[in-house]
C-alpha positions as CSV (number, residue, x, y, z in Angstrom):
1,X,-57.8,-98.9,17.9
2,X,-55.0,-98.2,20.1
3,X,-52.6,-99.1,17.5
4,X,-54.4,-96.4,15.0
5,X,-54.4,-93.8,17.7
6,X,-50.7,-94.3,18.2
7,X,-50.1,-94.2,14.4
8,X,-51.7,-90.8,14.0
9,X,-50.4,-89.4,16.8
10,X,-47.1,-90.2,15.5
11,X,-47.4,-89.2,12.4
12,X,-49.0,-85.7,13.5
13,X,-46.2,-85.0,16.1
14,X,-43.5,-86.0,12.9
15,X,-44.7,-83.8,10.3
16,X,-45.3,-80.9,13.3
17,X,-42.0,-80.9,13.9
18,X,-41.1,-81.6,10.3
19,X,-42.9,-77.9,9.9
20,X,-41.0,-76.2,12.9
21,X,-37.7,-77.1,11.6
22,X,-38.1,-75.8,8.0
23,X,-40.1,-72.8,9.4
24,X,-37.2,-72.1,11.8
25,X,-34.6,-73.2,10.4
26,X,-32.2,-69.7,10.7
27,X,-29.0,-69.7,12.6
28,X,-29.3,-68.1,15.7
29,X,-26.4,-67.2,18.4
30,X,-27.6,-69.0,21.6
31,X,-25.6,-67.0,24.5
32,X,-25.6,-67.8,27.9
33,X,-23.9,-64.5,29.2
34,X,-26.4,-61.9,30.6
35,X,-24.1,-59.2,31.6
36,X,-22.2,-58.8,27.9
37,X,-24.3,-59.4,24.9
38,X,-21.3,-57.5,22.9
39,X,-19.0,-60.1,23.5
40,X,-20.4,-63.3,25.5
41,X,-18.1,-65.9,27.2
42,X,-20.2,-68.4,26.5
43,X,-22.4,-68.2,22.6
44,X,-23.3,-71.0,20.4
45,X,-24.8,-70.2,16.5
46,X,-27.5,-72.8,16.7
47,X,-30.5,-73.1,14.5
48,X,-33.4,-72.1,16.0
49,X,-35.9,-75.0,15.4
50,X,-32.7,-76.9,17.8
51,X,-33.6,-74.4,20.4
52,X,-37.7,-74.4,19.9
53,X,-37.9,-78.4,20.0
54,X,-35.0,-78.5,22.9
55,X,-37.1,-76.4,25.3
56,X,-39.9,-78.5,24.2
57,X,-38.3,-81.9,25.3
58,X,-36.9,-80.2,28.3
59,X,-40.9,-78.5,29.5
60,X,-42.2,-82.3,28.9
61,X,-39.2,-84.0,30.7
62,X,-39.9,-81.4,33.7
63,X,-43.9,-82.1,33.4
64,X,-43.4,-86.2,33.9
65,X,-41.0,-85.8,36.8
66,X,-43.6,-83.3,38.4
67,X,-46.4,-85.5,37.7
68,X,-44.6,-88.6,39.0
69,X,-43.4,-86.6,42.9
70,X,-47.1,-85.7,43.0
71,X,-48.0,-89.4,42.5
72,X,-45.8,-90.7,45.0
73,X,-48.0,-90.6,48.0
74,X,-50.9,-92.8,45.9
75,X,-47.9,-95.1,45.1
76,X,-46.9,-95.5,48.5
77,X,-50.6,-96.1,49.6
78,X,-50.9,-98.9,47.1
79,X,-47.4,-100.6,48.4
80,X,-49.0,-100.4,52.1
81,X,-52.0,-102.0,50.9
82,X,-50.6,-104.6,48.8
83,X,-48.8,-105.4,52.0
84,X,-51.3,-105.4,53.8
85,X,-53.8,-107.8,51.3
86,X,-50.5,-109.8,51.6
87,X,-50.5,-110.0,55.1
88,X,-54.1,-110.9,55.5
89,X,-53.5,-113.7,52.7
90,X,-51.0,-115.5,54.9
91,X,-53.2,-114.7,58.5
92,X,-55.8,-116.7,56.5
93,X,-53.8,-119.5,55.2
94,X,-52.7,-120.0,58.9
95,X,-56.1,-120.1,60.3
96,X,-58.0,-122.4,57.8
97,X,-55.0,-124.8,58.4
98,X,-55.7,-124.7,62.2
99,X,-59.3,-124.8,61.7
100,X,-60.4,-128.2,61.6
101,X,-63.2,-129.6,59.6
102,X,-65.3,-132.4,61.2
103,X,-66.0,-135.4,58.9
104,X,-69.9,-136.5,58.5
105,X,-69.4,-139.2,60.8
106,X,-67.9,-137.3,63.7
107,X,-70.6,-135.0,63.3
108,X,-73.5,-137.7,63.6
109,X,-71.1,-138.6,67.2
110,X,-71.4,-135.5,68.7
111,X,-75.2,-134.9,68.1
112,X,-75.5,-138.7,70.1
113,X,-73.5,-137.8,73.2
């Protein structure tokens, strides 16, 4: 099922973006001067469907890394926790070694005396 939901979602995302690139697929200048659009310092002739699926990757990059800072503090709980379990792990190792278990015949002893 997961396999089939990966496949289609593939497939969708491919021919979407198949679509954008032939919808958009004029050359556009791509200037990154904002005080001389006459002349820029800096211009690219780019097609646009470069631009469109650029900002794209770029919004979904930005989303992830937001998404992972806000997750941080859950991470950081379950490292403290994990910790902690194996802290409590070893704390019990330790005590059922010192515990000692009295065989049936010591036990029948100490009900005599």
């Amino acid at each position: 099922m997961t396999s089939l939901f990966r496949t289609l979602f593939f497939w969708t995302l491919a021919i979407g973006i198949a679509v954008i690139a032939v919808a958009n697929r004029n050359t556009v200048t791509l200037s990154f001067d904002p005080f001389n659009s006459l002349s820029p310092a800096i211009a690219f002739e780019v097609r646009q469907f470069w631009i469109i699926l650029t900002a794209g990757l770029i919004g979904i990059l930005l989303g992830g890394w937001s998404s992972w800072l806000a997750q941080a503090p859950l991470r950081q709980a379950l490292r403290d926790n994990e910790e902690k379990i194996r802290r409590l792990e070893r704390e019990n190792e330790v005590a059922q070694t010192i515990i000692v278990k009295p065989s049936p015949g010591r036990a029948m002893d100490l009900r005599q005396a």
